[in-house]
C-alpha positions in Angstrom: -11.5 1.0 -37.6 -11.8 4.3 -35.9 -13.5 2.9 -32.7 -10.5 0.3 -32.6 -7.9 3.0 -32.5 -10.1 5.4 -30.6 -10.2 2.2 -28.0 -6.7 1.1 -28.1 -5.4 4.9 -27.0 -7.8 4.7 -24.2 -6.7 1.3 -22.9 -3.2 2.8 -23.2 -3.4 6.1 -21.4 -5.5 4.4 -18.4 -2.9 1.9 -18.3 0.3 4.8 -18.2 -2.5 6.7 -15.9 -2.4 3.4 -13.0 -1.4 4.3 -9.8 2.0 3.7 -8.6 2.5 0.3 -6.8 4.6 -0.3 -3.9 4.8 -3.4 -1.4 5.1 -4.3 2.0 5.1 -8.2 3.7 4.6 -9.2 6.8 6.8 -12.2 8.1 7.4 -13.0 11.5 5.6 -10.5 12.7 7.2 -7.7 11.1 6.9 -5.2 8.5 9.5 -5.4 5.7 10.7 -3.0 4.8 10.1 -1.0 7.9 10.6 2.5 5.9 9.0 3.3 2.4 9.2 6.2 0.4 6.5 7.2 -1.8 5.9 10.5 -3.9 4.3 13.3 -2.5 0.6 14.5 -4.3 0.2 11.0 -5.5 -2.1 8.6 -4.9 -0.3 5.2 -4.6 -1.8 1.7 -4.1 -0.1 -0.6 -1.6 -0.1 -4.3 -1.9 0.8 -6.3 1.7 1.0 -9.3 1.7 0.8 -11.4 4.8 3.6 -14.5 5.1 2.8 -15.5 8.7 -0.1 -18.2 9.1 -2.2 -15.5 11.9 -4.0 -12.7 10.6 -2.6 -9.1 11.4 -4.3 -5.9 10.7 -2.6 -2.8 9.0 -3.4 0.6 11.3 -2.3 3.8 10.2 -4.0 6.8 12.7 -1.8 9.4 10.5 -3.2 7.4 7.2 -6.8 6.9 8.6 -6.6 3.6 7.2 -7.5 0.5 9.2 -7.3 -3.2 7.3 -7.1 -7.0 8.5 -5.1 -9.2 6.6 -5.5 -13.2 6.9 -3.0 -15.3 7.0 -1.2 -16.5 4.0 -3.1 -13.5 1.9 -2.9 -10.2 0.6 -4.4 -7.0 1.1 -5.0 -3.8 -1.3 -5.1 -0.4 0.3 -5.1 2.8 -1.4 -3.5 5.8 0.3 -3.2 9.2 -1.1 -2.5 12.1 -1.9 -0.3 12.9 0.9 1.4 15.6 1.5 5.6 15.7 2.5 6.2 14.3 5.5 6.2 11.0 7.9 2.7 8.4 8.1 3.4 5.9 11.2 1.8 2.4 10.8 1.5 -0.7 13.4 0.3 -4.1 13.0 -2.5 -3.9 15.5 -2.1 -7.2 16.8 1.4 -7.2 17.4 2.2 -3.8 17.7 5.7 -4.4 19.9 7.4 -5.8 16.2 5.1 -5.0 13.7 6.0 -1.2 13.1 7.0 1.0 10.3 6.8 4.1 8.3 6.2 5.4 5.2 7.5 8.8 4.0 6.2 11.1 1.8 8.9 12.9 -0.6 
């Protein structure tokens, strides 16, 4: 009985201890949304998901974080801790639309 409720408080706290999840899709070429805001000195994991039928890959210079994403799928990348401040990010292969931002508060 002990290892049960010594198990169940560990499943618990790892679950409250998840990083926070946040979401971008690409449609049409295009981030949405084109700004997110994430906390500052926490590491965050960031789901996109890819709508449009061509791959596009998810480049970040100020994130040094580089990832393709097929078409019709989704992608799991894990930025952080970052400090304060602005993290530009570009769909590689269509740089002129794909563009956005996330912020660091």
């Amino acid at each position: 009985m002990k290892k049960l409720v010594l198990l169940t408080a560990l499943f618990a706290a790892s679950a409250f201890a998840a990083d926070p999840e946040y979401r971008l899709v690409i449609s049409e070429h295009r981030f949405q949304p084109t700004e997110l805001t994430v906390p500052a000195g926490q590491k965050i994991k960031l789901i996109v998901e890819n709508r449009d039928a061509t791959p596009e890959e998810f480049e970040s210079h100020d994130l040094n974080r580089e990832k393709v994403i097929a078409g019709k799928s989704s992608a799991t990348i894990f930025i952080g801790p970052l400090k304060a401040g602005s993290y530009a990010f570009v769909g590689e292969y269509n740089e002129k639309t794909a563009k956005g931002v996330i912020i660091a508060k």
